[in-house]
VOBA-1610 file (N, C-alpha, C; in pm, whole numbers, padded with zeros to 5 digits, always signed):
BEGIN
Unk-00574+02737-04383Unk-00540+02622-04466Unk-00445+02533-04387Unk-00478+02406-04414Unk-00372+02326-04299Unk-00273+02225-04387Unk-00183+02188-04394Unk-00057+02107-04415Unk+00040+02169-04467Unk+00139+02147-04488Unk+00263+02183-04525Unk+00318+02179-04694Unk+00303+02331-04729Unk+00362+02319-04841Unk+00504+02390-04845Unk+00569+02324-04977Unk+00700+02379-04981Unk+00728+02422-05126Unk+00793+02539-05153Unk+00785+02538-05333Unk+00929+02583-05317Unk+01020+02517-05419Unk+01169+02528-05435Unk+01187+02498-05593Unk+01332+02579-05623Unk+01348+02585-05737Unk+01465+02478-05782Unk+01501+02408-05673Unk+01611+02335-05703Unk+01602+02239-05591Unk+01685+02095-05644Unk+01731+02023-05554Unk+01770+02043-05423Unk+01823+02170-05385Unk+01937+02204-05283Unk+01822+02274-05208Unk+01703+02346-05271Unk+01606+02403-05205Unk+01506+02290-05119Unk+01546+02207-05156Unk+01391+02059-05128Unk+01490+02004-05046Unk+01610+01991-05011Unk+01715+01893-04887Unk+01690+02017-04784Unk+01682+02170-04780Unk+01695+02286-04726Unk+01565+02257-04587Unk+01491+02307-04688Unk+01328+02267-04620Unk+01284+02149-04553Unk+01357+02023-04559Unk+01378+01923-04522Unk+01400+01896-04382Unk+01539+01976-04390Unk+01607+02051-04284Unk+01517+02131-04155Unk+01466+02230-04248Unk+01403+02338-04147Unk+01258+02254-04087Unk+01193+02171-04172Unk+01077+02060-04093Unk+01136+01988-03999Unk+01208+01968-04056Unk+01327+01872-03859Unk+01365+01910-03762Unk+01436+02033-03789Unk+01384+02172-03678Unk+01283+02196-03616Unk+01160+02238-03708Unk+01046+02275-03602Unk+00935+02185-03590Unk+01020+02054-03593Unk+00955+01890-03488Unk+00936+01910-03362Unk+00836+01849-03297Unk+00872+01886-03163Unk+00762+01756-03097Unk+00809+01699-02965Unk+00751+01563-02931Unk+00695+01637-02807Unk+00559+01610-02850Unk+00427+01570-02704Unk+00317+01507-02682Unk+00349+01439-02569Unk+00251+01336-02546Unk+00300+01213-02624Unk+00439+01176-02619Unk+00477+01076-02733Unk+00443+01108-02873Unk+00393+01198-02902Unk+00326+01210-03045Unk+00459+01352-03077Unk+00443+01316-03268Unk+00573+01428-03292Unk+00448+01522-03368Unk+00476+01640-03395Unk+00407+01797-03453Unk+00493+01863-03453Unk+00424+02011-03576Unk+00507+02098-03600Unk+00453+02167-03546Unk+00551+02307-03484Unk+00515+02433-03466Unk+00408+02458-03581Unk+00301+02559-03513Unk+00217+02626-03634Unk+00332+02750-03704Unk+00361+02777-03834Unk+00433+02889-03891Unk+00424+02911-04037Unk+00480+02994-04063Unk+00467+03068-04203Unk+00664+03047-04241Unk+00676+02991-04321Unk+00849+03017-04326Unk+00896+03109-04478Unk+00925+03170-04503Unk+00990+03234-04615Unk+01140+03237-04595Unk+01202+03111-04709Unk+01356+03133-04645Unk+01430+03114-04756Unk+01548+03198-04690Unk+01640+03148-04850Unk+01797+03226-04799Unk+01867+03139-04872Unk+01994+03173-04773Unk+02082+03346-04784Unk+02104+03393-04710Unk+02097+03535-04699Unk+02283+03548-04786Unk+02337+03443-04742Unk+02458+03476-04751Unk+02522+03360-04920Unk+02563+03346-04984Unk+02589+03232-05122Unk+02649+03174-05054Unk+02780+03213-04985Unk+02892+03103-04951Unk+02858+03125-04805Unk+02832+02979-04778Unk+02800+02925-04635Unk+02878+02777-04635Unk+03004+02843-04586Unk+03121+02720-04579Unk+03151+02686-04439Unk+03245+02601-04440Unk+03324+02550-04358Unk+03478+02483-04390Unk+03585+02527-04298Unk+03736+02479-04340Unk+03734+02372-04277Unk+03810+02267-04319Unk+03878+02121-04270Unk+03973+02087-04320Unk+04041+02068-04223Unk+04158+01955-04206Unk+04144+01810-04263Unk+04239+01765-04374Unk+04232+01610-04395Unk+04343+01541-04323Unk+04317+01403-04313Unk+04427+01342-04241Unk+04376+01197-04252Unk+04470+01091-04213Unk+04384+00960-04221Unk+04265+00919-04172Unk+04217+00996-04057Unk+04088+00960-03990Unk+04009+01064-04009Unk+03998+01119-04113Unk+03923+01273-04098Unk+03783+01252-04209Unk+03789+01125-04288Unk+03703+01085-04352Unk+03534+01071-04301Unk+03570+00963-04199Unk+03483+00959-04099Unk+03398+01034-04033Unk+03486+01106-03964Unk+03463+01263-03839Unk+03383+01353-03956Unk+03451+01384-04088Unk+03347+01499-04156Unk+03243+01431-04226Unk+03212+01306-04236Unk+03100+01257-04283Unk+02986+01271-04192Unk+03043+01253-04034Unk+02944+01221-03918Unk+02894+01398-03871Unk+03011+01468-03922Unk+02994+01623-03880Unk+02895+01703-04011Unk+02901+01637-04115Unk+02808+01704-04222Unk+02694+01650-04194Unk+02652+01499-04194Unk+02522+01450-04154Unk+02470+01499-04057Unk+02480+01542-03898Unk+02510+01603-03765Unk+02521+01728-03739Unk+02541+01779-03854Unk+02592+01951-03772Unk+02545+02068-03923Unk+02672+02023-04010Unk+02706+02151-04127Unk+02601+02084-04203Unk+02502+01965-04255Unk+02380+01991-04328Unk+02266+02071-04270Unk+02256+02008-04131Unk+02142+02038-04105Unk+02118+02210-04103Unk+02268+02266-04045Unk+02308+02418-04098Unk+02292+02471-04233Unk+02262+02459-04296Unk+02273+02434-04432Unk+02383+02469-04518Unk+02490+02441-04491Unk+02619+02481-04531Unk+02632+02426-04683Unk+02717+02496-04753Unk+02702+02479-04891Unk+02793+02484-04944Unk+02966+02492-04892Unk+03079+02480-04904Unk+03188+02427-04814Unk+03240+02329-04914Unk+03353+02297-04781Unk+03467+02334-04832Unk+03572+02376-04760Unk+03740+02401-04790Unk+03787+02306-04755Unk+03843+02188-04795Unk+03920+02098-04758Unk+04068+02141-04807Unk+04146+02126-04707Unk+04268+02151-04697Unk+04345+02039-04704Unk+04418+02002-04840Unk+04439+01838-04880Unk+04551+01800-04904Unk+04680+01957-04893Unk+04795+01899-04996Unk+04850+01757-04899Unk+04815+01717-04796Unk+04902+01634-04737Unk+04865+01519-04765Unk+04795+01480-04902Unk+04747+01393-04958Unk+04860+01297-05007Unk+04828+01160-05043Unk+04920+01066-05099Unk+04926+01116-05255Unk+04959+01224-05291Unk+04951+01243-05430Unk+05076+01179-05473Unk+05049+01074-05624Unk+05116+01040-05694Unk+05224+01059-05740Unk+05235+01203-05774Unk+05355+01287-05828Unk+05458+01301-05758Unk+05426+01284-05594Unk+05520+01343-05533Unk+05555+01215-05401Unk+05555+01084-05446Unk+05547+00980-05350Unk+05634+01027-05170Unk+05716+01094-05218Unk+05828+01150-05107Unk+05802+01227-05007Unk+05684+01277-05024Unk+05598+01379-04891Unk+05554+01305-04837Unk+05500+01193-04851Unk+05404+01120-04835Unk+05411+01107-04626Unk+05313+01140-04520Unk+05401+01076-04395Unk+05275+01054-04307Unk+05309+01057-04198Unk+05213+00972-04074Unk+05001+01074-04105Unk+04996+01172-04174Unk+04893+01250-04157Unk+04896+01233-04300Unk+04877+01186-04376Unk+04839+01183-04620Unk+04767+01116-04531Unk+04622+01179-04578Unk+04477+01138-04630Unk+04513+01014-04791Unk+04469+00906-04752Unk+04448+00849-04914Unk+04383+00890-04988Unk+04438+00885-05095Unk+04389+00931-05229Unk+04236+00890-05228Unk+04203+00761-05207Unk+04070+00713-05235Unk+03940+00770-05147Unk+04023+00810-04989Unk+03882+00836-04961Unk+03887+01000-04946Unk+03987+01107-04983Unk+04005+01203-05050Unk+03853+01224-05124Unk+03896+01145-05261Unk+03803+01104-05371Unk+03654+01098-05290Unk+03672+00973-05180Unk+03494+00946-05140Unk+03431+01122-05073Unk+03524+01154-04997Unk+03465+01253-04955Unk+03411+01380-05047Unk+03491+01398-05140Unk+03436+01493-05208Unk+03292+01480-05326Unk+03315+01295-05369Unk+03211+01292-05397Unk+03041+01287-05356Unk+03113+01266-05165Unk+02962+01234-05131Unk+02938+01417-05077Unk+03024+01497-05091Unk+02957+01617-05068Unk+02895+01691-05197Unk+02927+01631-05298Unk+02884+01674-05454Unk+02726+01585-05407Unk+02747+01489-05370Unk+02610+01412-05373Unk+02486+01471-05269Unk+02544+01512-05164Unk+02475+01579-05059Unk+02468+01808-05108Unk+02492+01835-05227Unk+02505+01938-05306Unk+02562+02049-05210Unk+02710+02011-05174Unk+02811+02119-05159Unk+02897+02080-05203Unk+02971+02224-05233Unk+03075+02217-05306Unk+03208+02236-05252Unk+03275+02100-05299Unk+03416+02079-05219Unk+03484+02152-05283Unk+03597+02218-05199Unk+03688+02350-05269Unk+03811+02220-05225Unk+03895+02216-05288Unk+04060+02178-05219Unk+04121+02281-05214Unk+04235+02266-05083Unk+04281+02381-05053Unk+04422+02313-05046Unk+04552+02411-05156Unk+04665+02304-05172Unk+04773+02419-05114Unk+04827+02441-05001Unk+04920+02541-05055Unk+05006+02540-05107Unk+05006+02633-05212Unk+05107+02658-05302Unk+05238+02761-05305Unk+05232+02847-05236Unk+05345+02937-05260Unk+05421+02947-05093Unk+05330+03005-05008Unk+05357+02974-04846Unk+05318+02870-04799Unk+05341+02813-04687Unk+05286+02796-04582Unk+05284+02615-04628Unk+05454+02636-04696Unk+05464+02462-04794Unk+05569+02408-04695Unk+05554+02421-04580Unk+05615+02330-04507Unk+05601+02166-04497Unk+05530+02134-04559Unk+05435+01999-04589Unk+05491+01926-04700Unk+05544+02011-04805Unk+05596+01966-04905Unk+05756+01949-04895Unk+05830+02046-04772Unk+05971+02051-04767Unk+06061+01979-04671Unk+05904+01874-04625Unk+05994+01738-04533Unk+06068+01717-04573Unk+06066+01631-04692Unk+06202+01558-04755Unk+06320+01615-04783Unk+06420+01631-04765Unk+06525+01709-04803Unk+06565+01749-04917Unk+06501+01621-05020Unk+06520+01660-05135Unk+06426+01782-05218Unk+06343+01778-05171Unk+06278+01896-05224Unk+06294+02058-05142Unk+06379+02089-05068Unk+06412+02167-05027Unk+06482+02293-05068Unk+06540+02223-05237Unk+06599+02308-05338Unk+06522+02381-05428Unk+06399+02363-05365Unk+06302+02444-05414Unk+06261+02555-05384Unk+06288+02580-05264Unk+06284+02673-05140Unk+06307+02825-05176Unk+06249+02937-05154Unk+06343+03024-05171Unk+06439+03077-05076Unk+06434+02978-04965Unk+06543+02998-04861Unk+06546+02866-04769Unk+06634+02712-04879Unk+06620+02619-04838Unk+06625+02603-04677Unk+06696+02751-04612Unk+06760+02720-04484Unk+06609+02726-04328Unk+06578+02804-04453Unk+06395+02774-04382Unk+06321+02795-04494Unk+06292+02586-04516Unk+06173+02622-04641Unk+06060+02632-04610Unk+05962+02734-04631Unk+05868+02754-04613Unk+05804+02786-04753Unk+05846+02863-04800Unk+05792+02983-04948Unk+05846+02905-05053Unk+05782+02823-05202Unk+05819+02796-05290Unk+05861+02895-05357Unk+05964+02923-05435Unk+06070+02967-05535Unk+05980+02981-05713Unk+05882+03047-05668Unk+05780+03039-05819Unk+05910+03083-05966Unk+06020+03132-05913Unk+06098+03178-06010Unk+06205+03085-06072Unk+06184+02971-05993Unk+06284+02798-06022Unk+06154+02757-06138Unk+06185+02693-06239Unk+06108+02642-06325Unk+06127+02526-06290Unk+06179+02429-06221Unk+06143+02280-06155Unk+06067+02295-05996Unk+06047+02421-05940Unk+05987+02452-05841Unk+05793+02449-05907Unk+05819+02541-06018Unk+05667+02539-06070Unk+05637+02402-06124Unk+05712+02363-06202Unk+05675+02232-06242Unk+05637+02093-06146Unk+05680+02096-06025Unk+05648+02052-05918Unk+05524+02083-05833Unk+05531+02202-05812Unk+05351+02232-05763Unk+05246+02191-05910Unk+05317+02197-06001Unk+05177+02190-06117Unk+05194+02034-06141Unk+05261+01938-06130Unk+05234+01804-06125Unk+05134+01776-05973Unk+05150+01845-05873Unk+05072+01793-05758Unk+04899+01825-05808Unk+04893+01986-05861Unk+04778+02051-05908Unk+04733+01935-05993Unk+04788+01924-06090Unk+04724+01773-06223Unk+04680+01676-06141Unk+04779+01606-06036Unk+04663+01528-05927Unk+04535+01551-05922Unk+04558+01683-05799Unk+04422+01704-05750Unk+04307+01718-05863Unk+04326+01796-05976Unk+04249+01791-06108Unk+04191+01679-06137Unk+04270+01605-06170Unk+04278+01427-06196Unk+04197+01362-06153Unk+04208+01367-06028Unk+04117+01278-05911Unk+04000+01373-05888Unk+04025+01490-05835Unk+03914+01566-05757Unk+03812+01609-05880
//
């Protein structure tokens, strides 16, 4: 039997196959063809991610790297790592590497649109060096003298990570 059929149960299955026909393209004689094959496929693993870095120019770079690289892979999760975002709540972090809020926003919607799912990644308890630029928030610290570790046991420490969280909620 000759042409190409494809049977999928979902949207994400029909961009997949899409994929794998672009793959086994192949140009001769100026003319394009497929390999002759049989494909039975389906992704072995659920979470087929990738981590990223946001920053002001990072909008761009992972738009050109999902179109380019992690679709055609068929990747199906991204971790964006965002607290260094211009979030509202906290105007005072704000410094040379906050991703804007807006294209924050674009990116995650065009990976909802291209059907992966954007994770934000905020840290919250360690590794909040990001949040303890300012001096003033340093009294949050559980050892202002190196803040690193938020103080989950300060009730203006929690209330502070959970106004940034309502952001990301908000928007994302």
């Amino acid at each position: 039997e000759k042409g190409i059929k494809i049977d999928f149960s979902e949207r994400t299955g029909w961009q997949h196959a899409l994929y794998s026909l672009a793959q086994l393209t192949r140009s001769k004689d100026g003319k394009l063809g497929l390999f002759h094959c049989d494909i039975e496929d389906g992704p072995a693993l659920s979470f087929r991610g990738i981590h990223m870095f946001t920053g002001p120019p990072s909008w761009e770079l992972h738009k050109k790297m999902s179109d380019l690289v992690l679709l055609p892979l068929k990747m199906n999760k991204t971790v964006l790592q965002c607290e260094q975002a211009n979030w509202t709540s906290f105007p005072q972090i704000h410094n040379s590497i906050s991703i804007p809020l807006e294209e924050l926003q674009k990116e995650f919607a065009y990976l909802r649109n291209k059907q992966v799912e954007p994770i934000p990644l905020i840290q919250s308890l360690g590794h909040m060096e990001w949040f303890f630029k300012p001096l003033s928030t340093r009294k949050w610290a559980v050892n202002p003298q190196y803040p690193y570790t938020l103080n989950p046991t300060n009730p203006a420490a929690r209330k502070a990570i959970l106004s940034i969280w309502d952001d990301a909620f908000s928007l994302l």
